[in-house]
Steps between C-alpha positions, in 0.01 A plus 500: 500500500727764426402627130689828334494676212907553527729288742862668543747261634821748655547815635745612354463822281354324181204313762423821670457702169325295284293444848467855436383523138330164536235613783372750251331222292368263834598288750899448619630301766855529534723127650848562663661249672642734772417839561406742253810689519697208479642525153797608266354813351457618874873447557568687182777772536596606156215656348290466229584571101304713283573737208376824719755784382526657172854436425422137544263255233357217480713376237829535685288361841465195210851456374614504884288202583585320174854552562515348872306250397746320295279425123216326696245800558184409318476904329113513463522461886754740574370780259164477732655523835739800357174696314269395769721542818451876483093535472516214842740759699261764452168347543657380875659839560113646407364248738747631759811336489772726605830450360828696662552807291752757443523853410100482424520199262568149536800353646693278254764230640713358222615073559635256306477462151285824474645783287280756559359606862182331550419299829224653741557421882289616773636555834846459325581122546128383634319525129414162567358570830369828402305329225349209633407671801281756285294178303443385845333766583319550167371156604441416859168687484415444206095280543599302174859374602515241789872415587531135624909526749615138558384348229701311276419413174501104434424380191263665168180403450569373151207353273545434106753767449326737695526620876233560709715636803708403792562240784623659801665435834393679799852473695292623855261281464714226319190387298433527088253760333366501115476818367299551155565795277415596100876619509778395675860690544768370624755783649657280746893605414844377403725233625802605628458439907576109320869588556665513854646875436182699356360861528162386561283408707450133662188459308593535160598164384333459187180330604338684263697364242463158596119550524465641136759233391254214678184630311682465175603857421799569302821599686804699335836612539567358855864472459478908541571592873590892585752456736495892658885611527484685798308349789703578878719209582464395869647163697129337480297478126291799611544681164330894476501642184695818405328640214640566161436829564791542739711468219304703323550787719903384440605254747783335382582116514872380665675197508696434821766670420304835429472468127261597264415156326212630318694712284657223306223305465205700279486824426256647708714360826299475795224556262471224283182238504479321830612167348835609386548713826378197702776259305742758536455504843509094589815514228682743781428340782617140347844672497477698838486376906227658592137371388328854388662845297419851612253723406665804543293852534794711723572748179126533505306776732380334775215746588377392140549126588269543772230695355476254213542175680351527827373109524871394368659739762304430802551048406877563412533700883264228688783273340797692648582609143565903409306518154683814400890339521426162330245175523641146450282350247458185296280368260119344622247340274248769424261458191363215297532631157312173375151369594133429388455597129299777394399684203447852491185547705625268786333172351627159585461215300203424707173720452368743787858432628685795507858596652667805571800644666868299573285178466473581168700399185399769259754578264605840677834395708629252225851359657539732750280790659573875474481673855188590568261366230332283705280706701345696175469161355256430795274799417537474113413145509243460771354791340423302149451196688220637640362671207575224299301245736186752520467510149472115462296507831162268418312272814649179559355191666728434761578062527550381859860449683457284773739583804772261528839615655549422898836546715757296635674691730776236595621584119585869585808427650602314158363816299739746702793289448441414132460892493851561591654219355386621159608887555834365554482257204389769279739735630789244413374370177288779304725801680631816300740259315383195402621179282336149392697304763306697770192514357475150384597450857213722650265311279609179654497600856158658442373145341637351866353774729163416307551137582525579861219786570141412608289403214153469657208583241341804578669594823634881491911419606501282307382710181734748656798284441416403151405868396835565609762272356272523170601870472849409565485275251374745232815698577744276497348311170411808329881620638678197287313507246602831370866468446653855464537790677253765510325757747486364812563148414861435535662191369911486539526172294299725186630856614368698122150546416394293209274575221355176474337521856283838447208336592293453808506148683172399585384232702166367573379177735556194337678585173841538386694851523392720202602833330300805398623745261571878617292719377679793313215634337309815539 
């Protein structure tokens, strides 16, 4: 019997970290479904955004985030990540994370939607790397921490609105475990590797989601997809990010015919908030030949260019592609803005179940994320998570979950195709631009793929299947639903943002689509 004071499902940075803080107060096994480094934070390029310099404040870190995200930010949320962000950097730096500096202080990178310089990187586009890699090691020899690879997380043990832990299943093994904790966090990512052209990796298709949504949690905002503007275009769907911060640095966006689009269309051009460069950018290429713009650095030094972006520069040159002339890009999906529901110290609507990280709906990204805020939302978070979860910390008598998943491996076949069928279907129906013919359509053709996929109790590709056409389904409803415009929901039949939708949409198992007031308090 596997018994824990803390499990951590993910390892992506808000698993590892609240791993971290959480093996400080007893016993922490950590569930992830591949390997440990097998996660968005790891693939992180940008950086991470905290209020470090003195010409900068919290209060203008705030209004940035409230302004990208379009009226929806819950403020008591956002005024803790911006006031908060700053004591997390330097408790990591004093643990020794290094961050790049320059000129014997920090290096600041300025992206999208920021106004002030304010975005730490670390081995100038690796932050994500950088970062991850350094809770690994704060970890992997740590005696209280016990890091379970290949393990995917199955279902919750849920008991009279409590949980008691996790269902696993061992994918080497291909048999089910029952692990028992006091606290539970689920870290286990975003959803975007759902569509066909994405940013991240295979894993990341909202299983998470669907398990929360299963075990009754409360789901919100789904109809919020970050579709990253600049990811390189090639002839297959392989789709590597080029950080915001190449435009920070003053990369330039071009049509076909060498112009400037960005110019017209906001007022800080190529750095406006990624949903309006993203639109911009599908707008173009509807009215060009070639699938992709440029990203164009050439009136940029290129010794610079290489110093700053040595994992960009080395990918673009494997692909045949001089990163200092210009990079044909196009928009990827990139970042769940919506997800579980949380209140300020990670709580779901479940007690002693706890999530953290892009998984996470807690009122920080609102409509649409501001570069960058989602890694220091991983330490903020986890961080009074797992303070929070000590505090109420009393013995529990633990019920018994009897093992009861097998496999049917003639169903994987079915599981693989489904998988692409619906990457495509979501690509087509819940894209960048989106309308009520094609989403009313994607909800019907998601009602017939269900119809058709294996539906055998308890057999893992089968819950596969389900888990995934349910998540689709809580983007595409969530998606009409909301009929306006706004962040990085895009809806050509309601182009304007509309005052009677500045609300979140929440949806739980078995009840009707609901609303939740924003909260513009503090």
């Amino acid at each position: 019997m596997h018994k824990y004071d803390y499990i951590i499902a993910g390892s992506g940075l808000a698993g590892l970290y609240t791993a971290w803080l959480a093996a400080k107060n007893g016993k922490v096994a950590i569930l992830t479904k591949s390997a440990i480094t097998e996660s968005n934070s790891y693939y992180a390029q940008g950086g991470i955004a905290a209020v470090v310099d003195e010409n900068d404040t919290p209060s203008l870190h705030f209004e940035d985030t409230i302004v990208a995200g379009r009226g929806l930010c819950d403020y008591p949320a956002v005024n803790i990540l911006v006031n908060e962000g700053p004591q997390r950097i330097e408790e990591i730096i004093s643990a020794g994370m290094h961050f790049d500096m320059a000129a014997g202080s920090l290096a600041l990178g300025l992206e999208g939607g920021h106004h002030r310089k304010r975005i730490l990187h670390a081995g100038g586009d690796a932050t994500g790397r950088m970062i991850t890699s350094f809770m690994i090691d704060k970890i992997k020899d740590n005696p209280n921490i016990e890091v379970f690879e290949d393990h995917a997380v199955i279902g919750l043990l849920n008991q009279d609105g409590k949980c008691y832990g996790v269902s696993s299943w061992d994918t080497k093994k291909n048999k089910e475990e029952i692990f028992y904790a006091h606290n539970t966090f689920l870290t286990l990512g975003g959803t975007s590797a759902i569509y066909r052209r994405t940013t991240n990796p295979s894993t990341t298709i909202g299983d998470g989601l669907a398990l929360a949504f299963n075990a009754g949690c409360k789901i919100g905002d789904m109809e919020f997809i970050q579709f990253h503007p600049s990811a390189i275009y090639t002839n297959s769907d392989e789709a590597f990010l080029i950080s915001e911060a190449v435009r920070g640095e003053g990369a330039y966006l071009l049509n076909e015919k060498g112009e400037r689009f960005m110019l017209g269309a906001h007022e800080l051009a190529e750095l406006a908030p990624r949903d309006v460069v993203a639109q911009a950018i599908y707008r173009e290429i509807q009215h060009q030949e070639q699938d992709f713009v440029w990203l164009s650095l050439k009136h940029l030094d290129s010794n610079m260019i290489k110093k700053r972006f040595p994992t960009i520069y080395q990918k673009c040159k494997d692909l045949g592609i001089d990163m200092t002339d210009r990079i044909p890009v196009s928009p990827a999906a990139h970042y769940t803005v919506g997800g579980v529901r949380t209140d300020e110290n990670g709580q779901s609507n479940i007690e002693n179940l706890f999530v953290c990280g892009e998984l996470a709906s807690s009122g920080i990204m609102g409509a649409n994320r501001l570069a960058s805020n989602s890694l220091i939302e991983c330490l903020v978070f986890g961080k009074r998570a797992v303070d929070y979860a000590e505090k109420q910390k009393k013995e529990q008598n633990f019920p018994k979950f009897e093992k009861t998943y097998h496999i049917n491996k003639n169903n994987a076949e079915t599981y693989y195709v489904l998988k692409s069928t619906t990457a495509n279907l979501m690509m087509k129906r819940a894209g960048i631009i989106r309308n009520a013919q094609l989403l009313s359509e994607g909800l019907y053709k998601i009602d017939k793929l269900r119809e058709d996929m294996p539906n055998e109790d308890n057999e893992y590709y089968s819950l596969l299947c389900h888990n995934l056409l349910t998540v689709a389904h809580l983007i595409l409803s969530s998606a009409l639903y909301r009929e306006e415009s706004r962040g990085g929901h895009y809806r050509e039949d309601f182009p304007q943002d509309d005052d009677k939708f500045l609300f979140h949409i929440i949806q739980e198992k078995g009840k009707d689509i609901a609303t939740q007031t924003v909260d513009c308090n503090l």
